[in-house]
C-alpha positions in Angstrom: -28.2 49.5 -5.8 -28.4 45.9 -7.1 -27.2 44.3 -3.8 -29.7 46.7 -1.8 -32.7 45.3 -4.3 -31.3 41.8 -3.5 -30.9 42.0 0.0 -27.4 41.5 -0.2 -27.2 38.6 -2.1 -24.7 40.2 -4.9 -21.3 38.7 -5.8 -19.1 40.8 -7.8 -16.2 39.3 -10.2 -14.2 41.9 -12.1 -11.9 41.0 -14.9 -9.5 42.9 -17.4 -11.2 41.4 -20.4 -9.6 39.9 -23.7 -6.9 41.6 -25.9 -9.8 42.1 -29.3 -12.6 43.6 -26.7 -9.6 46.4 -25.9 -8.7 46.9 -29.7 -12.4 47.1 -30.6 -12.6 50.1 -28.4 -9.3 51.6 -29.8 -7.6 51.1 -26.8 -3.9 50.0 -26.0 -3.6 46.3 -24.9 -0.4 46.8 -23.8 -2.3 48.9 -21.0 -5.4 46.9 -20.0 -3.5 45.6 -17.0 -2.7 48.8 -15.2 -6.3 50.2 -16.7 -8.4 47.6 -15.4 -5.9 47.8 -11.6 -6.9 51.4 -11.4 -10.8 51.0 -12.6 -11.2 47.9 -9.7 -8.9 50.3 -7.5 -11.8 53.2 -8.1 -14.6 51.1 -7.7 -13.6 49.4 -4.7 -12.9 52.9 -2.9 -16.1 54.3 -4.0 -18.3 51.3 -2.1 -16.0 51.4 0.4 -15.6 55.0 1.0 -18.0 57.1 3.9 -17.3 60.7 2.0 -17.1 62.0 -1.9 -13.5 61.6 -2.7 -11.4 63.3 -6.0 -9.3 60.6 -8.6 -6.8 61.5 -10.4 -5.1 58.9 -11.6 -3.6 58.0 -15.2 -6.9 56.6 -16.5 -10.1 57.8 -15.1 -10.0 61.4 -13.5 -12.7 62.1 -11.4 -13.3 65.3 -9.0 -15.9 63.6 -7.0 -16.5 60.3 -6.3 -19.9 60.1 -4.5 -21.5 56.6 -4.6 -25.3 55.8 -3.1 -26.7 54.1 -1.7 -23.7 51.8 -0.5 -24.4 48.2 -1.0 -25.8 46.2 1.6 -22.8 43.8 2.5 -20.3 45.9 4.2 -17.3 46.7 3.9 -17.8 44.8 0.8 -20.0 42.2 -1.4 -18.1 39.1 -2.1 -15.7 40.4 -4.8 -13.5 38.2 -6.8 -10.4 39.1 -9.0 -10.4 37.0 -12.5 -7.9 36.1 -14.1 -4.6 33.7 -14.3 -1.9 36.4 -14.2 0.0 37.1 -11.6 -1.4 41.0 -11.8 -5.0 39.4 -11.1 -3.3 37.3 -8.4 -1.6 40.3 -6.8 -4.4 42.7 -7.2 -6.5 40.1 -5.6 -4.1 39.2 -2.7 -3.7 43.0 -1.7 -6.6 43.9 -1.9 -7.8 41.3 0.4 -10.5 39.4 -2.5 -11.1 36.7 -3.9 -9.7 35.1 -6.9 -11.5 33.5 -9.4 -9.8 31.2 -12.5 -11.6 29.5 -15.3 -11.7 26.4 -17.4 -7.7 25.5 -17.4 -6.8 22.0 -16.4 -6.8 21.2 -12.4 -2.9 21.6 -12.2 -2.6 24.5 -14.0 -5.3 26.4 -12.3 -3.8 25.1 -8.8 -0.3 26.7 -9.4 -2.3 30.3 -10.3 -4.1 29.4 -6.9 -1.1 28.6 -4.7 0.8 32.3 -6.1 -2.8 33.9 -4.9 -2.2 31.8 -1.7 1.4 33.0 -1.3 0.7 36.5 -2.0 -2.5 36.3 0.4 0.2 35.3 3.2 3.1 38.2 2.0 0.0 40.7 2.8 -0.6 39.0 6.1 -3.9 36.8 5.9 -5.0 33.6 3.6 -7.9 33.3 2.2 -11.0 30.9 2.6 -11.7 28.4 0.2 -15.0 30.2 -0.8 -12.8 32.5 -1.8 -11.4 30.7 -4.8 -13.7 30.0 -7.4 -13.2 27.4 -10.8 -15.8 28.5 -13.6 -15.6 25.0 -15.5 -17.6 23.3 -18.6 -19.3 20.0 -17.2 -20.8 17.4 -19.5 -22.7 14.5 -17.5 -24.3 11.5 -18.7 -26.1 8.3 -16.7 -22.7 6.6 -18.3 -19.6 7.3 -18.9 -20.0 5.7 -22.0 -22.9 7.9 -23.2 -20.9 11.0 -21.7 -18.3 9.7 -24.2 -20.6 9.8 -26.9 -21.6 13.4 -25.9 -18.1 14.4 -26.0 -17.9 13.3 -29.6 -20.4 15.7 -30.7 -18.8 18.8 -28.7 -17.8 21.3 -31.2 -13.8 22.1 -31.6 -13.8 25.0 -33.9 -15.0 28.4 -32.6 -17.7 29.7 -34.7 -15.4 32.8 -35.5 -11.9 32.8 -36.4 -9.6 35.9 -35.5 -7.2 37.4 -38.2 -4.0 36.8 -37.9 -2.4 39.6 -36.8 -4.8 39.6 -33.9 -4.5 36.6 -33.1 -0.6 37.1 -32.7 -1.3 40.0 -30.4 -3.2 37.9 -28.3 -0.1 35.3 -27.7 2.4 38.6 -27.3 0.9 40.9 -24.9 -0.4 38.1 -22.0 2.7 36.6 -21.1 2.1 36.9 -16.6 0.5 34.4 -17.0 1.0 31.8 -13.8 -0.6 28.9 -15.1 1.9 27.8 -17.5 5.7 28.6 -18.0 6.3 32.0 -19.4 3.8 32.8 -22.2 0.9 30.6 -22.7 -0.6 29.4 -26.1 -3.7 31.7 -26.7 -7.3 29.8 -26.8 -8.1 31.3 -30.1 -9.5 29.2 -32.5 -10.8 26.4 -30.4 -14.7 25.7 -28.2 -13.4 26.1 -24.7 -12.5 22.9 -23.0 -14.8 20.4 -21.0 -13.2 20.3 -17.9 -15.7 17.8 -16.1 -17.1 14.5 -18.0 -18.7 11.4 -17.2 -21.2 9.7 -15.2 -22.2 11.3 -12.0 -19.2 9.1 -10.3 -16.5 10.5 -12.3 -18.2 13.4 -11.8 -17.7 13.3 -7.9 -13.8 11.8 -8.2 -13.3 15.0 -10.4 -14.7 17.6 -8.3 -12.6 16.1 -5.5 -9.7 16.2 -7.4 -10.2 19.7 -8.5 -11.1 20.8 -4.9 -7.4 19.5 -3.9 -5.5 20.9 -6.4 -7.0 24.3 -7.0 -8.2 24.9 -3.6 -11.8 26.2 -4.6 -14.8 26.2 -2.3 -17.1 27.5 -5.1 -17.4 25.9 -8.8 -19.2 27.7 -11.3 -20.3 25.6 -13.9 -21.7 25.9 -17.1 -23.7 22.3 -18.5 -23.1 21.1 -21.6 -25.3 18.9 -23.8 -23.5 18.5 -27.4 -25.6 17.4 -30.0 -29.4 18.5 -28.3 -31.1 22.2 -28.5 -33.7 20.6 -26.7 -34.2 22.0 -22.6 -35.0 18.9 -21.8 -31.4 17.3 -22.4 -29.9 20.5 -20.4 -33.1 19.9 -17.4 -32.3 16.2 -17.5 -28.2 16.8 -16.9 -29.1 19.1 -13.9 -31.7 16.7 -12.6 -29.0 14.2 -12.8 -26.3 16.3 -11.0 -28.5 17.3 -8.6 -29.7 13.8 -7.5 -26.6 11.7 -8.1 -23.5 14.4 -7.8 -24.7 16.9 -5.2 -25.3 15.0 -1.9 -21.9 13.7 -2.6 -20.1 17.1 -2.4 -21.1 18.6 -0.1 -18.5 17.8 2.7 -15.9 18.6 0.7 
């Protein structure tokens, strides 16, 4: 309904979630992989599919399946798998998507990207580079200097600290992940990283670099201005991308 209200402007990212959002609904982490395969499984069918279908599966059970109005964009909207495991990967590879990976360092994020790129090709086609996204934390400044100073003020505790037992289930239960070797180290306790700071040069050197490592034709990113709750800092740091960082991307 929303990409018919849109005129098919919708993009669609799916995503299993984090370990505490399964265990606040009293549900089994060690099961969010194959739960969230099935529920993208289900949803992609039931856009994709002319005629009301049954699913029985081990999750959802369904005895019809009857989705209207379709949306717009057929067979599909732009849909992206999220994730750095190599379930996301796979899911995303055979199901011929997207993949989308957020705010790990450029060659991290670029060995995730080059399983999707591998598993794209075991499946028969490779994808486009709009069809890897980076969802990033940028801080830019006139300066790198003053972008310095920003990055001084960005806050490195979380404003919420798990217990400890949950926090250890959060390092157990992920360990597909691509980006690192075997299990990764759990972003707990920590403000997610900047991944893109400085003056609107750096900023340009870093988006290149990020566009030859990872691979992605789309960035998603999120402006930071530590220190300010005033729109005008966050209006100014657009402005400034827009003017100075824009024109300068665009061929790449």
């Amino acid at each position: 309904m929303l990409d018919t209200m849109a005129e098919g402007r919708l993009i669609v990212g799916m995503l299993r979630g984090t370990t505490n959002e399964m265990m606040t609904y009293d549900l089994n982490p060690e099961e969010s992989r194959e739960r969230t395969d099935e529920g993208m499984e289900l949803i992609l069918r039931a856009w994709k599919e002319p005629e009301p279908f049954g699913w029985q599966g081990r999750h959802f059970h369904y005895r019809t399946v009857s989705v209207w109005p379709k949306p717009l964009q057929q067979p599909l909207p732009p849909t992206y798998a999220l994730g750095t495991s190599r379930e996301a990967s796979d899911f995303a590879a055979r199901n011929h998507i997207g993949l989308g990976v957020s705010f790990g360092p450029f060659d991290a994020m670029g060995r995730v990207t080059g399983y999707y790129k591998e598993e794209c090709a075991r499946y028969g086609w490779q994808p486009e580079p709009h069809q890897i996204i980076y969802r990033a934390n940028i801080l830019i400044a006139e300066t790198h200097e003053k972008a310095q100073q920003a990055l001084a003020q960005y806050p490195r505790e979380a404003v919420f600290r798990l217990k400890d037992r949950v926090a250890a289930t959060l390092l157990e239960v992920d360990q597909r992940n691509v980006a690192g070797e075997g299990r990764r180290p759990a972003n707990v306790n920590r403000a997610l990283p900047i991944n893109f700071c400085g003056g609107p040069d750096e900023i340009v050197a870093q988006l290149k670099e990020a566009r030859e490592q990872i691979g992605c034709g789309v960035v998603d990113l999120s402006f930071q201005t530590p220190g300010s709750e005033d729109p005008d800092a966050l209006m100014e740091a657009l402005e400034l991308f827009g003017k100075k960082v824009l024109p300068h991307i665009r061929d790449i």
